[in-house]
C-alpha positions as CSV (number, residue, x, y, z in Angstrom):
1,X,11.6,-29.1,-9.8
2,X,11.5,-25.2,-10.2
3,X,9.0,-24.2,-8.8
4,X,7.4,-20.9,-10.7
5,X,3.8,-21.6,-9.6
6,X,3.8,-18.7,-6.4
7,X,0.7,-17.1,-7.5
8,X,-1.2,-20.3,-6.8
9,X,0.5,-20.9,-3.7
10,X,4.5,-20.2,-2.3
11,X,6.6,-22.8,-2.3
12,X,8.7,-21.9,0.2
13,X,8.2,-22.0,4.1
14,X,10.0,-20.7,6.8
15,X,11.5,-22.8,9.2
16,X,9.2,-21.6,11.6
17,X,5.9,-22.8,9.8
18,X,7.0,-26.2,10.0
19,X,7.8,-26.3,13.8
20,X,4.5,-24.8,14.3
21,X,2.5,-27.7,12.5
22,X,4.7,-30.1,14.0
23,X,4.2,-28.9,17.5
24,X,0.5,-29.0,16.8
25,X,0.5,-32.2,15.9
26,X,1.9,-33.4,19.2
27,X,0.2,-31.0,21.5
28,X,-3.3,-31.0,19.8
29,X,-6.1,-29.4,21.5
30,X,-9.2,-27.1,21.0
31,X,-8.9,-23.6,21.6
32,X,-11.2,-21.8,23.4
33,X,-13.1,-25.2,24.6
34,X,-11.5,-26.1,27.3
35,X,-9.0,-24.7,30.3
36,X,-6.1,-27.2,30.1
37,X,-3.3,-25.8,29.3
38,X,-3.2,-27.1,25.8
39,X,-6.3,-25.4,24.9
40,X,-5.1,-22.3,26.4
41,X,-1.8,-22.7,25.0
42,X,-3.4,-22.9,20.9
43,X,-5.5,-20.5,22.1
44,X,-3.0,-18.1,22.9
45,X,-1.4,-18.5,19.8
46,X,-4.0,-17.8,17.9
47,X,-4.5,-14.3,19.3
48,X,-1.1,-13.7,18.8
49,X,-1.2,-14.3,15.4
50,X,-4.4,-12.2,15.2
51,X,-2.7,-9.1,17.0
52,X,0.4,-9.1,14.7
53,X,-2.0,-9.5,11.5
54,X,-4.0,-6.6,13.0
55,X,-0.5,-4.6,13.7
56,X,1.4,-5.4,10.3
57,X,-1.7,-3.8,8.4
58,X,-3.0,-1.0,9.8
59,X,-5.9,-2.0,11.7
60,X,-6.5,-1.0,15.5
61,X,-8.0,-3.6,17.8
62,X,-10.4,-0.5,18.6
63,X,-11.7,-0.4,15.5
64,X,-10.9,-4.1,13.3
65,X,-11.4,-7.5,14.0
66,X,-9.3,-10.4,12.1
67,X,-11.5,-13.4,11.4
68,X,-9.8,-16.7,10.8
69,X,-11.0,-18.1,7.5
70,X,-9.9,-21.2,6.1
71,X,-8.7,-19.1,2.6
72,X,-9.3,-16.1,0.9
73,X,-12.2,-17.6,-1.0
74,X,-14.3,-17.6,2.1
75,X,-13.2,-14.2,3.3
76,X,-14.0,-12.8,0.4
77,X,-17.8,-14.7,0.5
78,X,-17.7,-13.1,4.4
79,X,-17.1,-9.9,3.5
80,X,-19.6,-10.0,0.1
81,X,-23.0,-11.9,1.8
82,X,-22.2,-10.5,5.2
83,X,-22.1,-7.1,4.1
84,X,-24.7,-6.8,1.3
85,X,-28.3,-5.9,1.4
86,X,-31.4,-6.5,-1.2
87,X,-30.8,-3.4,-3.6
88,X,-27.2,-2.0,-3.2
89,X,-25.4,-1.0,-6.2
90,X,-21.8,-2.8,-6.3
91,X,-18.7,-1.9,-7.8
92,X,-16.3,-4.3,-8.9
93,X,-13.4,-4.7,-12.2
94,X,-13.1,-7.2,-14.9
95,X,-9.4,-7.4,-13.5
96,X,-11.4,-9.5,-10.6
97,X,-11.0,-13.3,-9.2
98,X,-13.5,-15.6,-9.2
99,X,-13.5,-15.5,-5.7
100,X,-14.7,-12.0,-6.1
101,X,-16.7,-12.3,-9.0
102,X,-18.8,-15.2,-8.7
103,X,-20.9,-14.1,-5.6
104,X,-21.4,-10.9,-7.2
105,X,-23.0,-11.9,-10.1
106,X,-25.3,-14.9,-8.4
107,X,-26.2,-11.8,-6.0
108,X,-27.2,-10.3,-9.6
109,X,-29.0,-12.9,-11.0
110,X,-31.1,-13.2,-8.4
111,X,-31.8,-9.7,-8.5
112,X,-30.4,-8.8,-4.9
113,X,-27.6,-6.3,-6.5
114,X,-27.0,-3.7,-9.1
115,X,-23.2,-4.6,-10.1
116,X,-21.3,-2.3,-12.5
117,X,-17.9,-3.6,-14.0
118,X,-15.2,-1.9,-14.6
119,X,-12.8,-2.8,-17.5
120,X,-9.1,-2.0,-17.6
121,X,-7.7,0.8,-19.3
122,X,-6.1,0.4,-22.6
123,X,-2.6,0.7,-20.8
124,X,-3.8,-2.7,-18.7
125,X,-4.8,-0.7,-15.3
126,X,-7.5,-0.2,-13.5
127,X,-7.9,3.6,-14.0
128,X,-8.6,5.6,-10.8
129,X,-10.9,8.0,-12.1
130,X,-12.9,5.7,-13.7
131,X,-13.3,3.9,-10.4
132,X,-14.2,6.7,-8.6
133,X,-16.6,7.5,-10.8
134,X,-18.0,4.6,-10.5
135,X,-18.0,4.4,-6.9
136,X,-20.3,8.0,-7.0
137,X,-23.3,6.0,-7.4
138,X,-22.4,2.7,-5.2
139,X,-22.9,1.4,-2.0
140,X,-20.3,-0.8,-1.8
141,X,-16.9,-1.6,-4.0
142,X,-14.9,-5.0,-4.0
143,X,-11.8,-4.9,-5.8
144,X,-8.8,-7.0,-5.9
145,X,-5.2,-4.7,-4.8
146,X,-3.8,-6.8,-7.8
147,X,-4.4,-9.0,-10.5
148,X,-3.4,-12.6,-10.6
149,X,-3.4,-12.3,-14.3
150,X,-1.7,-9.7,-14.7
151,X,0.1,-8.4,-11.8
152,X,-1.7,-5.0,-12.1
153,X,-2.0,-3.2,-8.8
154,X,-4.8,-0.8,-7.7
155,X,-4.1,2.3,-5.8
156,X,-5.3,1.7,-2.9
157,X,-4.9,4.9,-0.9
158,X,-6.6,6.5,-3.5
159,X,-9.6,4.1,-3.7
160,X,-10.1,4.9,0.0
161,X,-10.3,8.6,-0.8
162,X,-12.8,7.8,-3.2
163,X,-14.7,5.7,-0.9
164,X,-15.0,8.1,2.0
165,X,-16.0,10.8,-0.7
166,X,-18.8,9.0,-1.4
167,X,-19.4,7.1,1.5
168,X,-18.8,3.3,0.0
169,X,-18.1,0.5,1.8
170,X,-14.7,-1.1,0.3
171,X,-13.6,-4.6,0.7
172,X,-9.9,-5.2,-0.8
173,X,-8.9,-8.9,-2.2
174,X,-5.6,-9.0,-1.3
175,X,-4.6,-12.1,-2.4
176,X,-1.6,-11.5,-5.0
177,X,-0.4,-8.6,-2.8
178,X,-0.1,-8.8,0.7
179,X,2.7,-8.3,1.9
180,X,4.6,-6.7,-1.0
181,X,2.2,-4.2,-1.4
182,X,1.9,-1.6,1.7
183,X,-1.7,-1.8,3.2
184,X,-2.4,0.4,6.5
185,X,-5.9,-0.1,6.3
186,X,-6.6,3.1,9.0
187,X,-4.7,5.4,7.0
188,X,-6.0,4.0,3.7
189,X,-9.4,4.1,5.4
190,X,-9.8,0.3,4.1
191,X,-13.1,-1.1,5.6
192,X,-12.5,-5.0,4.6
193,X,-9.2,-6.6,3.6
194,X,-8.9,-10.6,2.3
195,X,-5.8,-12.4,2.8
196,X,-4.7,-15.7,2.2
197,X,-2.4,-17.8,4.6
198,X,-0.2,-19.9,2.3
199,X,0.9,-17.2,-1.2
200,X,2.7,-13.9,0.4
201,X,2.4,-14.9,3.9
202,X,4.5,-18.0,3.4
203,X,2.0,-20.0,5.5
204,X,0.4,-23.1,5.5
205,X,-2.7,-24.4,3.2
206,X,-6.1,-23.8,4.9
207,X,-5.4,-20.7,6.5
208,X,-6.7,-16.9,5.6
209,X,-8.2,-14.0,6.8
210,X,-10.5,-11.2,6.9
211,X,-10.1,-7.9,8.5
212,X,-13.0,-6.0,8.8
213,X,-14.4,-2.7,10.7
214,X,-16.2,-4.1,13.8
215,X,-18.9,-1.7,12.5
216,X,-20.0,-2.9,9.9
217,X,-22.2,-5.9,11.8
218,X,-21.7,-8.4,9.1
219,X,-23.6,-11.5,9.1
220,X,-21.6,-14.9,9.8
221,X,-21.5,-17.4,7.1
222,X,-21.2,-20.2,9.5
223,X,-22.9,-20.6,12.6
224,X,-22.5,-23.1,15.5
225,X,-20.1,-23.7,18.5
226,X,-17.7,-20.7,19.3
227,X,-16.6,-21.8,23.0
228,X,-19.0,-18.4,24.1
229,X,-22.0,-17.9,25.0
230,X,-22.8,-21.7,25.3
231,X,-26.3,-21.3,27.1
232,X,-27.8,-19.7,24.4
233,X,-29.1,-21.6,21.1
234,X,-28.4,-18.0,19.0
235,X,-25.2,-17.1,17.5
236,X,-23.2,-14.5,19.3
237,X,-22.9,-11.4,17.9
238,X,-19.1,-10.2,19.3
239,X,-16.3,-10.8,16.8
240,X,-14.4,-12.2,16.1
241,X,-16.1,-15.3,17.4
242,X,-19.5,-14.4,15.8
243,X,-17.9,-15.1,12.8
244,X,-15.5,-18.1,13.7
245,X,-17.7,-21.4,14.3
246,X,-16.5,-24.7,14.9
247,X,-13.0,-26.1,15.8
248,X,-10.5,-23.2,14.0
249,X,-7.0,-24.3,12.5
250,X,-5.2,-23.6,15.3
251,X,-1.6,-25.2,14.1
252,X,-2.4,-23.3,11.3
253,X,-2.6,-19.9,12.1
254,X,0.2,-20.3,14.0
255,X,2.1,-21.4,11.3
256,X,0.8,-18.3,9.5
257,X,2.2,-15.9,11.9
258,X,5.4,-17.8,11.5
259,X,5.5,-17.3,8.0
260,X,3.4,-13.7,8.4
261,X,6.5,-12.3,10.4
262,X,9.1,-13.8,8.1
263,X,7.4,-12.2,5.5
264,X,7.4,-8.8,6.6
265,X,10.9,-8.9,8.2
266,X,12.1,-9.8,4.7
267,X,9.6,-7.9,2.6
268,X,11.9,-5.3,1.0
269,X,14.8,-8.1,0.1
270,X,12.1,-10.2,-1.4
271,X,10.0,-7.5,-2.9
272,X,13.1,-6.3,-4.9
273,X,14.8,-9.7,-5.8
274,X,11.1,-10.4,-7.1
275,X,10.8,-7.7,-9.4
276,X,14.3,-7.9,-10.3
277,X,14.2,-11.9,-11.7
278,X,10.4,-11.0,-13.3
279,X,11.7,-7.8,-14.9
280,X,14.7,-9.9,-16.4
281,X,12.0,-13.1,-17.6
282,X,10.0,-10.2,-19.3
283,X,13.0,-9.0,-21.0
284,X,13.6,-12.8,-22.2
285,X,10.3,-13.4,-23.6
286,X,11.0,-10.2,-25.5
287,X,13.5,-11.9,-27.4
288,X,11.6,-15.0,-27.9
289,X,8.5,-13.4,-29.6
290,X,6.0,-14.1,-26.6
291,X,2.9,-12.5,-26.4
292,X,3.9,-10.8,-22.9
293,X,0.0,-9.5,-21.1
294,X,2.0,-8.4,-17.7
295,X,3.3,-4.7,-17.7
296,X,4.3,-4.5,-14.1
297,X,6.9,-7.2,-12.5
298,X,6.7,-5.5,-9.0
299,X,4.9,-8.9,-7.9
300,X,6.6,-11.4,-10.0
301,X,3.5,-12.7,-11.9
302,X,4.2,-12.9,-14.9
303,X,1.9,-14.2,-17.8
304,X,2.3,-14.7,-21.6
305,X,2.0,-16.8,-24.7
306,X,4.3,-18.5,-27.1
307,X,2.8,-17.6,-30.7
308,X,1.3,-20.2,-32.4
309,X,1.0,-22.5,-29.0
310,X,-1.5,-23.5,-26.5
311,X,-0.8,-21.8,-23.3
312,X,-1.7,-26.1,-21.7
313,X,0.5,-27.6,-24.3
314,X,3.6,-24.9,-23.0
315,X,2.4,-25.5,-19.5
316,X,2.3,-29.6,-20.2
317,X,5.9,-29.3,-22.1
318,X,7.6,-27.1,-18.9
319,X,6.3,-29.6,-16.4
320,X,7.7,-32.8,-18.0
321,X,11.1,-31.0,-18.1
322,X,10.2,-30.2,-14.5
323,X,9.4,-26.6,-14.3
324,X,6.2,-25.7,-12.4
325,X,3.8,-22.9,-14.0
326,X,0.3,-22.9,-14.6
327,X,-1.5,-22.4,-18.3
328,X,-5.2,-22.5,-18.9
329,X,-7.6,-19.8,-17.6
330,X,-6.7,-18.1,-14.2
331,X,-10.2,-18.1,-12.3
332,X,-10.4,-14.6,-14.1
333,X,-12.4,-15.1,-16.9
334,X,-13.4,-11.2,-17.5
335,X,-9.9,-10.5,-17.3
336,X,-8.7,-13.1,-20.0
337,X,-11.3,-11.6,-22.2
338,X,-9.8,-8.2,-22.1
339,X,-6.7,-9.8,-23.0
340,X,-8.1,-11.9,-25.6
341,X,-7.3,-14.9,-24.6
342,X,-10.5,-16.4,-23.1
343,X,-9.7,-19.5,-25.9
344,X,-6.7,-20.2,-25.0
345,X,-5.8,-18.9,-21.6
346,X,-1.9,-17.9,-20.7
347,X,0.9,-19.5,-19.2
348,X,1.8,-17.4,-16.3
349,X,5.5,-18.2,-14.3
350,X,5.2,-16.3,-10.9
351,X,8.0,-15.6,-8.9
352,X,8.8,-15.8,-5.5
353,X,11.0,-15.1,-2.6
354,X,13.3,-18.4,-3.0
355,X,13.8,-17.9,-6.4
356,X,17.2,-17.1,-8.5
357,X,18.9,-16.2,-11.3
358,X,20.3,-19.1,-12.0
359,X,16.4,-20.9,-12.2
360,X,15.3,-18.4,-14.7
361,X,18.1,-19.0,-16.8
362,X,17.2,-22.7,-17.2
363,X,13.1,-21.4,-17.6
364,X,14.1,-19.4,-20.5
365,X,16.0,-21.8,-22.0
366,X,13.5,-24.7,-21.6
367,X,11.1,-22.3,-23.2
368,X,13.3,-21.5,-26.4
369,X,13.4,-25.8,-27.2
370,X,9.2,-25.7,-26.5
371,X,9.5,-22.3,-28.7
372,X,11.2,-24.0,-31.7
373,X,8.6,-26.7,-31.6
374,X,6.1,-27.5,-34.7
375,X,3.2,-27.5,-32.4
């Protein structure tokens, strides 16, 4: 199969990430529970993991704290119900995920927040100025560094300007960007960032992240067992282990930093053979007539429509002929209504670091027989 499905999760895994999961497997044990070597062993590796994380994006031990999710989903939910109180006013863009997007507005139906939305420009960006703007009246701003969509990027240095202007708390989805896109969360002046472990990173399923200012005091989603503390019936309050309860993922996460450090050693030859392949698929669709919605092919997402054709049917036809893409709606539905295509979705091919020329050749050319079809 080719596999074009990278936005959803990346195909391919370091060598690394698989010895990890495999060693776990063999040597299991609970970190932080127990003083066997094991235990300390997973638990060792785990804080390595958390230190380069912390390193690799700009966050000073001083200052952040990585919390081990188990995706970016519940991250996100960290940073959004452990940060907000009854009455803020929240910023966020129709460019958002669902991950993003759905706690916001059950925190506005139940009349806890004020959320303002911000569409995309006509250009399909999310306009800076009209953030900021935004932002003048807000307590707090959650906002994806790209779209899954789309592929759109947000400046983020200057949404951290904005944010200090006017004194808002900012949590970043990071999801479709990290690591192509640059984040130094101190220099930025990021407060929260959300990472997955298995799309950029190159790690495994079931693994993510948030980094967050220690600050900030968030409220845990989970409580329970944290291996400290243990004479008291009352959650801890120290991160990251406030916020980390139960048994973590510990062959996991060090399968992420396996994948994490591959990925950085090899952003800027993956970043640019990326763009490069997307660039060239966008210039294909061109000549086929396709309704092309991405403007930007620096993160190799790219999503369009065959006219006069489903985006499921073209998704359906690719994968019989084995080509892996995902049609339908994206969990963005704000987004596809911008682009008009809330009815009938896209069909987005995103690319990643293991992919080559010679694979989009054979996409294109599957997708001229679907193009010359009746349906």
């Amino acid at each position: 199969m080719i596999y074009l499905d990278n936005a959803a999760t990346s195909a391919y895994k370091p060598k690394g990430v698989q010895e990890a999961l495999v060693y776990d497997l063999t040597h299991a044990a609970n970190s932080g529970r127990s003083g066997h070597k094991y235990a300390l062993d997973a638990a060792m590796k785990i804080e390595d993991c958390r230190r380069f994380l912390a390193e690799q994006l700009g966050a000073p031990e001083d200052e952040y704290t990585v919390i081990f999710t188990k995706n970016c989903t519940e991250a996100l939910n960290l940073g959004i119900f452990g940060f907000l109180r009854e009455g803020m006013k929240v910023v966020t863009t129709a460019f958002d995920h669902n991950s993003v997007l759905r706690p916001l507005f059950e925190l506005e139906k139940r009349g806890k927040i004020e959320l303002m939305v911000i569409d995309p420009t006509p250009e399909g960006t999310v306009s800076p100025e009209h953030l900021e703007r935004a932002m003048e009246n807000a307590d707090f701003a959650a906002v994806s560094a790209a779209s899954n969509v789309t592929g759109a990027r947000l400046d983020l240095a200057r949404l951290g300007k904005a944010a200090e202007k006017y004194s808002v708390v900012t949590l970043v989805d990071g999801a479709q960007a990290i690591p192509l896109i640059k984040a130094d969360m101190r220099k930025y002046g990021l407060d929260m960032l959300a990472c997955p472990g298995h799309k950029g990173l190159h790690g495994p399923q079931g693994t993510g992240f948030l980094i967050a200012r220690k600050d900030l005091r968030l409220q845990p989603l989970l409580m329970g067992g944290t291996g400290t503390a243990s004479h008291s019936t009352y959650q801890p309050t120290d991160p990251p282990e406030a916020y980390e309860a139960g048994t973590l993922f510990a062959g996991g996460i060090a399968a992420l930093h396996a994948g994490a450090k591959w990925s950085f050693l090899n952003r800027e030859n993956s970043g640019a053979s990326i763009a490069r392949l997307a660039g060239e698929l966008m210039e294909y669709l061109k000549v086929l007539g396709a309704e092309i919605y991405t403007k930007d092919p620096t993160l190799g997402v790219v999503s369009f429509n065959l006219k006069g054709k489903e985006s499921s049917f073209v998704a359906d036809m690719l994968s019989e002929r084995d080509f892996a893409v995902r049609g339908g709606l994206h969990c963005a539905p704000l987004a596809h209504k911008w682009l008009k295509t809330d009815t009938r979705g896209a069909v987005r091919a995103s690319i990643g670091a293991d992919n080559t020329d010679k694979e989009i050749y054979a996409f294109v050319a599957a997708l001229e027989r679907i193009n010359m079809m009746k349906r």
